[in-house]
N, C-alpha and C positions, 0 to 999 in steps of 0.2 A: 056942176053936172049933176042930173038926177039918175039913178038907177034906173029910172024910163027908159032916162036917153042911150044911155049905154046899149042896153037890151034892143030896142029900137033897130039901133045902127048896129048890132049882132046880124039882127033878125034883116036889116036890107043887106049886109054882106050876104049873110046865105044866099038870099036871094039874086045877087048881080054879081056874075063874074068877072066884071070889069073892075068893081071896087075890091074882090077878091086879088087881084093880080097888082092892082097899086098896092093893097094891105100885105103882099107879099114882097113887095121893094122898099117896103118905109124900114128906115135904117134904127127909130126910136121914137119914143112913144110921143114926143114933137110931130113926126112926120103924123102917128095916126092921129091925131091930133088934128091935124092942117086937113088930113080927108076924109076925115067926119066931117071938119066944119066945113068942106066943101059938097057935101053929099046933104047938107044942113041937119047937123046933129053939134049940141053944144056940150062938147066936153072937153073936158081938161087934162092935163096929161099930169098933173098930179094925181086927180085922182084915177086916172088910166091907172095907172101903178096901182093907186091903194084898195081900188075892186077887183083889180086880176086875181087876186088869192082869191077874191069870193064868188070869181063867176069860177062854175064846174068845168071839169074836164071834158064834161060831157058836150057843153055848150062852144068850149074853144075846139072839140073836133068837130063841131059841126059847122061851124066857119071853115070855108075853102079845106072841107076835107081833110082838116087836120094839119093844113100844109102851112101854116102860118107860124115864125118862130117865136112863140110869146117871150124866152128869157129875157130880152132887153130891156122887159117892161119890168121885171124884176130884178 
């Protein structure tokens, strides 16, 4: 996974409520995983975990308003 693609697939969640509402049932970072890669974004859920410390706070409240519960990624 590149730091693109993460940002990327940030930037189409804000964008699409639909992906917001799946990103709000995925149970761990496998599930976002699986809908990235069906939204066509390649990332990994290794490193899902290992860029969550370095995306801002700023940027996970701008995903679905905030509503989405990152700990399990951590």
């Amino acid at each position: 996974m590149s730091e693109e693609q993460l940002k990327a697939f940030l930037e189409a969640v804000k964008a699409d409520a639909g992906l917001q509402e799946k990103l709000k049932a995925a149970g761990d970072a496998d599930a976002v995983v699986e809908i990235a890669k069906a939204a066509g974004f390649a990332i990994s859920a290794e490193e899902l975990k290992k860029s969550q410390a370095e995306i801002s706070e700023e940027e996970l409240e701008g995903v679905a308003g905030g509503q989405i519960d990152w700990e399990w990624l951590g």
